[in-house]
C-alpha positions in Angstrom: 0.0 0.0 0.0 1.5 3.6 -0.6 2.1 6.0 1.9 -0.6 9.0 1.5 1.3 11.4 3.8 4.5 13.4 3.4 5.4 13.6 7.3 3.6 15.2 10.0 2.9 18.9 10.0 2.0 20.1 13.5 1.6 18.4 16.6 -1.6 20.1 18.5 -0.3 20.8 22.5 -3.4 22.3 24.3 -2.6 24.6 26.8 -4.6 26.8 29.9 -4.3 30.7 28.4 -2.5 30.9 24.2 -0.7 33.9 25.4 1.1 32.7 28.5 2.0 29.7 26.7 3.0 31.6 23.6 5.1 33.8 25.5 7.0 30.5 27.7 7.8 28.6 24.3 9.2 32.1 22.9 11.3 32.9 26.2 12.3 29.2 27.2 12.7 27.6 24.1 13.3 30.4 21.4 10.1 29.0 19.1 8.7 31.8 17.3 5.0 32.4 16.1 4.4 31.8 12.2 0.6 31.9 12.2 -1.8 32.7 15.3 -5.5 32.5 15.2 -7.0 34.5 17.6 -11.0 33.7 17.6 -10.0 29.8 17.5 -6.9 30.8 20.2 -3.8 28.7 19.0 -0.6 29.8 17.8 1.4 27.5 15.3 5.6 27.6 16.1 8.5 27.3 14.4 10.4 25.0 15.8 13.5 24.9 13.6 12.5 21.6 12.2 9.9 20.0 9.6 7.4 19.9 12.0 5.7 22.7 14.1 4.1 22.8 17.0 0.2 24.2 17.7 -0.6 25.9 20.7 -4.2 25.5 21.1 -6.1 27.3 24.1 -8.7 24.1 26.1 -10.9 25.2 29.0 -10.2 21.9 30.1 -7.6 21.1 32.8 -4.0 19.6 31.5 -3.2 16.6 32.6 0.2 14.6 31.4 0.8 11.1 32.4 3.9 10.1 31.3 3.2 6.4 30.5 -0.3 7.6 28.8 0.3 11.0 27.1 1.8 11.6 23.8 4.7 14.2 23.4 7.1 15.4 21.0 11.1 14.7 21.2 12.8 17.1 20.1 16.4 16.3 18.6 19.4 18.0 20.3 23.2 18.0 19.9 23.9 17.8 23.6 21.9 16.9 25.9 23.6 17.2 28.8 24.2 21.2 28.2 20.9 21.6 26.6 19.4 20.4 29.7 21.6 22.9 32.0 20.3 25.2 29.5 16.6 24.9 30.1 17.5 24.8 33.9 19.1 28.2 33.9 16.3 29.6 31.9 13.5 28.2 35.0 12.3 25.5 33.3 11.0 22.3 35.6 13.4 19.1 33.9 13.7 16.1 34.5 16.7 13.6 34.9 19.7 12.7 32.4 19.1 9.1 31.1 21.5 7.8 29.0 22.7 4.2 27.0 24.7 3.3 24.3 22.6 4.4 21.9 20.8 7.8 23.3 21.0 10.6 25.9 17.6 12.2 27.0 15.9 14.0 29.2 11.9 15.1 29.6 10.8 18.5 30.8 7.6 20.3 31.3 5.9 23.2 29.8 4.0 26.0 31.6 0.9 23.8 31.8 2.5 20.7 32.8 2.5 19.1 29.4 5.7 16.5 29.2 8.2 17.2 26.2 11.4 15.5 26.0 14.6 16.2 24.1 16.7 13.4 22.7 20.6 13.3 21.6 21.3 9.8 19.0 25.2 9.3 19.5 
């Protein structure tokens, strides 16, 4: 069967108030707005890659479970100062995990929503 898609576009992360959330991904992770709708209340980022993440505004309490919730990975070239990074910047992370293959770490957004970044040796 032949693949109908060409990669994913956006990933949707719903989030307590668009603005404060727009403002944390600008400040802590340097993501800039390309497109913002303000009657629907997301906000579509750049996040340097292919894909981009959606900000979209829920009424609805966030709620990450880490065994249950999707989230992206984002790739980065060292983890171990990337994560120092986020840390100085005031951003809750999580611990250093590493193996043969990976290093990684996950780390939380404004609203609690899990997000990890991954280094492939």
């Amino acid at each position: 069967m032949e693949n109908l898609f060409s990669g994913i576009d956006t990933i949707i992360l719903r989030v307590t108030s668009i603005e404060t959330a727009s403002a944390w991904y600008h400040e802590k992770l340097g993501f800039k707005p390309t497109w913002q709708d303000d009657n629907l209340k997301l906000v579509v980022l750049d996040t340097g890659g292919p894909t981009s993440i959606t900000l979209w505004q829920s009424a609805e309490k966030i709620t990450a479970h880490p065994e249950a919730t999707p989230y992206p990975i984002f790739g980065i070239k060292d983890a171990r100062s990337g994560r120092e990074e986020l840390i100085a910047r005031g951003v809750r992370v999580g611990e250093l995990t590493s193996d043969h293959v990976t290093t990684y770490f996950r780390f939380f957004d404004a609203d609690g929503n899990m997000l990890e970044a991954c280094q492939v040796h």
